[in-house]
C-alpha atoms as an extended CHARMM CRD file, in Angstrom:
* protein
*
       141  EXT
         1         1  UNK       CA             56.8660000000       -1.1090000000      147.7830000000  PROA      1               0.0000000000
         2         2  UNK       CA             57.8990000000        1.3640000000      145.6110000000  PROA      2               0.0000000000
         3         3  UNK       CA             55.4790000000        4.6060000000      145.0240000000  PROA      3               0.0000000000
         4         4  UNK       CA             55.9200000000        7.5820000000      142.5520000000  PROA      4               0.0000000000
         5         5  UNK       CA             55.9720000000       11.4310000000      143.9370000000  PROA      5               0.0000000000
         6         6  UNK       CA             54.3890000000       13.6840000000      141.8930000000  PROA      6               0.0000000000
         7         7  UNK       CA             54.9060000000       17.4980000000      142.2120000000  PROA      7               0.0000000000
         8         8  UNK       CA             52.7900000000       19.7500000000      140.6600000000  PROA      8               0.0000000000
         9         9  UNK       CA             53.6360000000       22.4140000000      137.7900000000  PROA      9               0.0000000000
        10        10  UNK       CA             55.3800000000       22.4970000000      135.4620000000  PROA      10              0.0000000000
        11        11  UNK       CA             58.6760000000       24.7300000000      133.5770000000  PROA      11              0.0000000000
        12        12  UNK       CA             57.6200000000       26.4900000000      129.9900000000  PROA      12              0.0000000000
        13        13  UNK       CA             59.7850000000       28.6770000000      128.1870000000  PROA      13              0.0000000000
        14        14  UNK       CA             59.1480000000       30.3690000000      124.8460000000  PROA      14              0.0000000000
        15        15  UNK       CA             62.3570000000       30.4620000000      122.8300000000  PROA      15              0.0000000000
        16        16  UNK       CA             62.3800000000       31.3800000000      119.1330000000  PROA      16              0.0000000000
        17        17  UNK       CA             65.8720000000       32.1030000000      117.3510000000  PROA      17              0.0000000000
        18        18  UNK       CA             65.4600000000       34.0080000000      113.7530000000  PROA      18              0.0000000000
        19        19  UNK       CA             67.4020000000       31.1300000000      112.4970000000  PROA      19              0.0000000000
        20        20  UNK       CA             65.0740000000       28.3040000000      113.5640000000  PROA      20              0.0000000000
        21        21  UNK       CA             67.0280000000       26.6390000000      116.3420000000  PROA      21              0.0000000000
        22        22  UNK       CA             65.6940000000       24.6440000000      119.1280000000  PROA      22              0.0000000000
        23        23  UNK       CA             66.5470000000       25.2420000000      122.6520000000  PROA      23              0.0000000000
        24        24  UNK       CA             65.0180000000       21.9170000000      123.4420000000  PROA      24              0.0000000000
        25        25  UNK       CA             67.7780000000       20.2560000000      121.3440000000  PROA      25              0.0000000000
        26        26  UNK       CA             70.5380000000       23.0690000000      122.9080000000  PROA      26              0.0000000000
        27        27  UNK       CA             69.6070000000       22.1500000000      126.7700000000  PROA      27              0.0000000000
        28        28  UNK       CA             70.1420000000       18.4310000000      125.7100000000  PROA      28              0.0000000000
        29        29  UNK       CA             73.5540000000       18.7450000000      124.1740000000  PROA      29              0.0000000000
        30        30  UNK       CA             72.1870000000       17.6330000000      120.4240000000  PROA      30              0.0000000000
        31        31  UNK       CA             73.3640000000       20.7650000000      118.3710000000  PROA      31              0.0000000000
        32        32  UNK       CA             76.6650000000       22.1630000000      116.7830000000  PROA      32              0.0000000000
        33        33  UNK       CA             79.3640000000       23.6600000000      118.9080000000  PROA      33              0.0000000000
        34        34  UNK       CA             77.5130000000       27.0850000000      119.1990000000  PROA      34              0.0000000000
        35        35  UNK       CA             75.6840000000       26.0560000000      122.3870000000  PROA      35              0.0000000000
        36        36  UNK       CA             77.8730000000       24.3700000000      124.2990000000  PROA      36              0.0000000000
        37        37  UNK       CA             77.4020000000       26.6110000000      127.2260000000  PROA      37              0.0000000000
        38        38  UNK       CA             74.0450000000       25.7800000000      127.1410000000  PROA      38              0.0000000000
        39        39  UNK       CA             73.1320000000       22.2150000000      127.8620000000  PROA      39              0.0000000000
        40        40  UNK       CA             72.0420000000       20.8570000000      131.0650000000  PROA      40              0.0000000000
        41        41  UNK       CA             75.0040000000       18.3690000000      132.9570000000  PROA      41              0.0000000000
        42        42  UNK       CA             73.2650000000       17.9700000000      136.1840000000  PROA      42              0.0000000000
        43        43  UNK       CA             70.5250000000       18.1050000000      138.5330000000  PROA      43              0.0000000000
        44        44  UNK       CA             71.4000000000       19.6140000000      142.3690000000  PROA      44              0.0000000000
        45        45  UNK       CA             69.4100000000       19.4550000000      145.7490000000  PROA      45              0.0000000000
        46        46  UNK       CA             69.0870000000       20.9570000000      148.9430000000  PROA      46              0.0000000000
        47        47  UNK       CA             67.3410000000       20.9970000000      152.2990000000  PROA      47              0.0000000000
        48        48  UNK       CA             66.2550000000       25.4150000000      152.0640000000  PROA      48              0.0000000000
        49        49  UNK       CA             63.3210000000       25.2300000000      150.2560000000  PROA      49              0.0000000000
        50        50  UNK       CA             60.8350000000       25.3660000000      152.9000000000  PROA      50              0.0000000000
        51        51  UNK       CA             60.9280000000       27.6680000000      156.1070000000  PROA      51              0.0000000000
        52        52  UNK       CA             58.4930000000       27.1090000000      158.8280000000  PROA      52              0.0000000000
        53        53  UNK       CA             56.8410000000       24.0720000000      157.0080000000  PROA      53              0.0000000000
        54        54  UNK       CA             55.8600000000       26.3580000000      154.2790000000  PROA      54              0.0000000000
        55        55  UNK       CA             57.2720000000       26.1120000000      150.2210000000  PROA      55              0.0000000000
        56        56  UNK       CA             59.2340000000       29.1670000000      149.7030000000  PROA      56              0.0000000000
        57        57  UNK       CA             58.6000000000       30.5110000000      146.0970000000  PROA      57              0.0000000000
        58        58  UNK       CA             61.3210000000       30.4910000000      143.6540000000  PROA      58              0.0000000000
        59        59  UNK       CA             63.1710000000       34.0370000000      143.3370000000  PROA      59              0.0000000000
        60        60  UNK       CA             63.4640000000       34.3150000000      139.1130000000  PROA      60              0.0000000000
        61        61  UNK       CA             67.0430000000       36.3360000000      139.9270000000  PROA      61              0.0000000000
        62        62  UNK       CA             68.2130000000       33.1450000000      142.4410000000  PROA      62              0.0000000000
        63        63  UNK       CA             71.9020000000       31.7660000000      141.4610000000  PROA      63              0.0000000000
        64        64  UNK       CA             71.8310000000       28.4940000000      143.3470000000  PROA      64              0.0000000000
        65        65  UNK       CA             69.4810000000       26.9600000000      145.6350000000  PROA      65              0.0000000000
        66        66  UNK       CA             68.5430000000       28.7170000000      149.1640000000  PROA      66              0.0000000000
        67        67  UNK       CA             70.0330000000       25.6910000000      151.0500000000  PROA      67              0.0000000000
        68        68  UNK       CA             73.0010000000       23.5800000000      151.3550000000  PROA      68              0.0000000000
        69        69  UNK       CA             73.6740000000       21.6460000000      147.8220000000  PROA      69              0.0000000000
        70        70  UNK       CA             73.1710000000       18.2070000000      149.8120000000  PROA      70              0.0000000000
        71        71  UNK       CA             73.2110000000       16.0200000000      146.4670000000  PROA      71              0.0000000000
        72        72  UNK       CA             74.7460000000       16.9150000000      142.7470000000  PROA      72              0.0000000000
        73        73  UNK       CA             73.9910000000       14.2820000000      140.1850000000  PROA      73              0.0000000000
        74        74  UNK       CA             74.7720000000       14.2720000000      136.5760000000  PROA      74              0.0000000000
        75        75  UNK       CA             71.3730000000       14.0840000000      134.1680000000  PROA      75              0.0000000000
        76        76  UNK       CA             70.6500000000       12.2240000000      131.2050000000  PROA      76              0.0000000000
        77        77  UNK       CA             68.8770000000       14.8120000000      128.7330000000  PROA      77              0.0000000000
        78        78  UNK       CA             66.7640000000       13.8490000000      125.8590000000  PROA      78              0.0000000000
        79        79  UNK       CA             63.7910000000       14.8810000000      123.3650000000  PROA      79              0.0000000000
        80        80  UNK       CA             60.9290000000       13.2330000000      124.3650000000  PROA      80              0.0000000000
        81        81  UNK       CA             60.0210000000       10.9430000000      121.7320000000  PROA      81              0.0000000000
        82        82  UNK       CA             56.4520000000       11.2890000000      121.8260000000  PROA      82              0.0000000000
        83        83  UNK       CA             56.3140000000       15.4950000000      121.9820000000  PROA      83              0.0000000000
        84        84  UNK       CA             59.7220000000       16.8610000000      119.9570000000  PROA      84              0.0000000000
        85        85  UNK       CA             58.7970000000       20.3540000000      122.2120000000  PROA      85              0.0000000000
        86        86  UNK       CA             60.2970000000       18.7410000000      125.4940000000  PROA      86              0.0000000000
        87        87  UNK       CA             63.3770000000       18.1000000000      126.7640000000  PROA      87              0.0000000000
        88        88  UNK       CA             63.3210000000       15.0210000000      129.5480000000  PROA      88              0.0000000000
        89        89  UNK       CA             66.2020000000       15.7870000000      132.3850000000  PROA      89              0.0000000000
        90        90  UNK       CA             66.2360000000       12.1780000000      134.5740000000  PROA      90              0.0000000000
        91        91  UNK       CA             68.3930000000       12.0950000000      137.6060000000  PROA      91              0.0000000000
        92        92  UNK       CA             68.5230000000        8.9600000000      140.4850000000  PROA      92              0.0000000000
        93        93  UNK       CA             69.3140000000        9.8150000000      144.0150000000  PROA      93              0.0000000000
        94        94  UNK       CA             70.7200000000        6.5760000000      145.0960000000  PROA      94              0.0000000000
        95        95  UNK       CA             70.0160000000        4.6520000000      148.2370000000  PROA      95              0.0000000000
        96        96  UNK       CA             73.8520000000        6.2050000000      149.5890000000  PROA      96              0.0000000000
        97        97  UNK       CA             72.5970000000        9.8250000000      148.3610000000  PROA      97              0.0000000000
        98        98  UNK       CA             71.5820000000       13.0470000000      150.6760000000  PROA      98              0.0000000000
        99        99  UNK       CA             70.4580000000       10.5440000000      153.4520000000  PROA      99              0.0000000000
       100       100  UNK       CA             69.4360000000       11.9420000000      156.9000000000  PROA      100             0.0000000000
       101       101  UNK       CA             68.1660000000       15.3690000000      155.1820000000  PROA      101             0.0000000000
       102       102  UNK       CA             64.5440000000       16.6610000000      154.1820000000  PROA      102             0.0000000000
       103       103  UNK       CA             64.9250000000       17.8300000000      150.2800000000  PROA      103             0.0000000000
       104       104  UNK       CA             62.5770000000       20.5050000000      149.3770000000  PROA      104             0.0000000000
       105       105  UNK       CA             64.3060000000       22.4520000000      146.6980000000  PROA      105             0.0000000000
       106       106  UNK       CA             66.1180000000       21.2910000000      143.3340000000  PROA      106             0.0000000000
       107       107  UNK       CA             67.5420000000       23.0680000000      140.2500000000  PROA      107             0.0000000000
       108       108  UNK       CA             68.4960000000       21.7790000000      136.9420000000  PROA      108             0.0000000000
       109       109  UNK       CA             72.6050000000       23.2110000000      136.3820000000  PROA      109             0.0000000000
       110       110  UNK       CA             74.5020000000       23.8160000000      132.9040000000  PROA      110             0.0000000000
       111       111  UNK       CA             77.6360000000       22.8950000000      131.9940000000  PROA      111             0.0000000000
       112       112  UNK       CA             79.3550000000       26.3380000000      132.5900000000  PROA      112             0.0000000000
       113       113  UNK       CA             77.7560000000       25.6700000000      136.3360000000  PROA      113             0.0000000000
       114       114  UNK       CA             74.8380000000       28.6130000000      135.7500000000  PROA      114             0.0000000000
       115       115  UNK       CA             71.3970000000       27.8110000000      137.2690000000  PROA      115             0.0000000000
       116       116  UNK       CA             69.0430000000       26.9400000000      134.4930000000  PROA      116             0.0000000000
       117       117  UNK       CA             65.9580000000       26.0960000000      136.3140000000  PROA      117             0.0000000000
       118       118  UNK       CA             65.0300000000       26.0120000000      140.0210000000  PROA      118             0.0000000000
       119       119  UNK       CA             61.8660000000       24.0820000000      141.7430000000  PROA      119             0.0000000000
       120       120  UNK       CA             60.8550000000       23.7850000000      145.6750000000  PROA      120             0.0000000000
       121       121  UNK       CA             58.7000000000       21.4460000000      147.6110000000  PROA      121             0.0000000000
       122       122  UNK       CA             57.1510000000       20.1480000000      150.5280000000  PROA      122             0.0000000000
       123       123  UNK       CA             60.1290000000       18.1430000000      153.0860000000  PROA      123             0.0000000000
       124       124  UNK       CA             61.0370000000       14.8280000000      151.5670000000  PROA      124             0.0000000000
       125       125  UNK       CA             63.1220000000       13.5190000000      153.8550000000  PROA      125             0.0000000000
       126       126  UNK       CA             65.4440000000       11.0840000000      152.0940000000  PROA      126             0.0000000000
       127       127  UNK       CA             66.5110000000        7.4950000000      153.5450000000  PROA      127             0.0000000000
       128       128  UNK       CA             69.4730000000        5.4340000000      152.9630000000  PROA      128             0.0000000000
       129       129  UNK       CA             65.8160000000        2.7460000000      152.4110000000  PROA      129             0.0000000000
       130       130  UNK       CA             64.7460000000        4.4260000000      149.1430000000  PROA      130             0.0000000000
       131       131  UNK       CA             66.7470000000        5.3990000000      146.0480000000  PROA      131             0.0000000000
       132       132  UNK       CA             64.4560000000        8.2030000000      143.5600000000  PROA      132             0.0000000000
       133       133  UNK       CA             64.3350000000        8.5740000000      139.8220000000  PROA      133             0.0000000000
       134       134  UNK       CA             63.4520000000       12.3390000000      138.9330000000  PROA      134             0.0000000000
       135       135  UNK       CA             62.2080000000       12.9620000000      135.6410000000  PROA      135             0.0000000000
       136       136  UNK       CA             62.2240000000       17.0060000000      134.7180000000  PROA      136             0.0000000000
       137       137  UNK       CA             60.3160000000       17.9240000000      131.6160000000  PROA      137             0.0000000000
       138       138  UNK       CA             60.9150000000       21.0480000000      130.2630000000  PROA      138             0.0000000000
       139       139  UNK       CA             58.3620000000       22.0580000000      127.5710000000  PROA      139             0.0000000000
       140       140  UNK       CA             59.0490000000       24.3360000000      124.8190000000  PROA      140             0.0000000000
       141       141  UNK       CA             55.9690000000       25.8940000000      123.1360000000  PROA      141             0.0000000000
């Protein structure tokens, strides 16, 4: 059986450069040498997001996630092709990936090793039974 988790929220960011750049096309590695520090490479997660069963909100200064980095996956990045103001991040935890650990926390990672974006959750606790596909949209408006 194979079921779909859905979190809830969403990541927006407002960039505008003077010169009419896109950071949706930076993140995804589809510009000139300029932003090379600035695309996403890979998606990380942990077991710290949660303390006493409850989601711990993301700090806006945090530098890496509030757990143990139990999984670090590379990330295929691209526009989406139906909405040019999104950049799609997917990631697969495979069936040999984090097992024996409840997830709750994940961050999207450039390719200078910066934090880009962070997200927690409820426990998942991850089986050597399932593999997941994560699919991060970052919308830019």
């Amino acid at each position: 059986m194979n079921s779909i988790l859905s979190t809830r929220g969403f990541v927006d960011a407002c960039v505008n450069f003077k010169d009419g750049s896109k950071i949706d096309l930076a993140l995804t590695n589809n510009v000139p040498s300029s932003y090379t520090n600035l695309y996403v490479t890979r998606m990380i997660f942990g077991d710290g997001g949660t303390s006493g069963g409850q989601v711990l909100l993301v700090d806006v200064n945090a530098t890496g996630l509030y757990g143990a980095t139990r999984a670090s996956k590379s990330v295929i990045g691209q526009i989406n092709p139906n909405n040019s103001t999104q950049a799609i991040f997917t990631s697969v935890l495979g069936y040999d990936d984090a097992n024996g650990f409840s997830l709750n926390e994940m961050a999207l990672v450039l390719n200078d090793g910066s934090l880009y974006s962070m997200v927690t959750f409820a426990d998942l606790a991850k089986t050597s039974s399932m593999s997941i596909t994560w699919n991060w949209t970052v919308s830019m408006v």
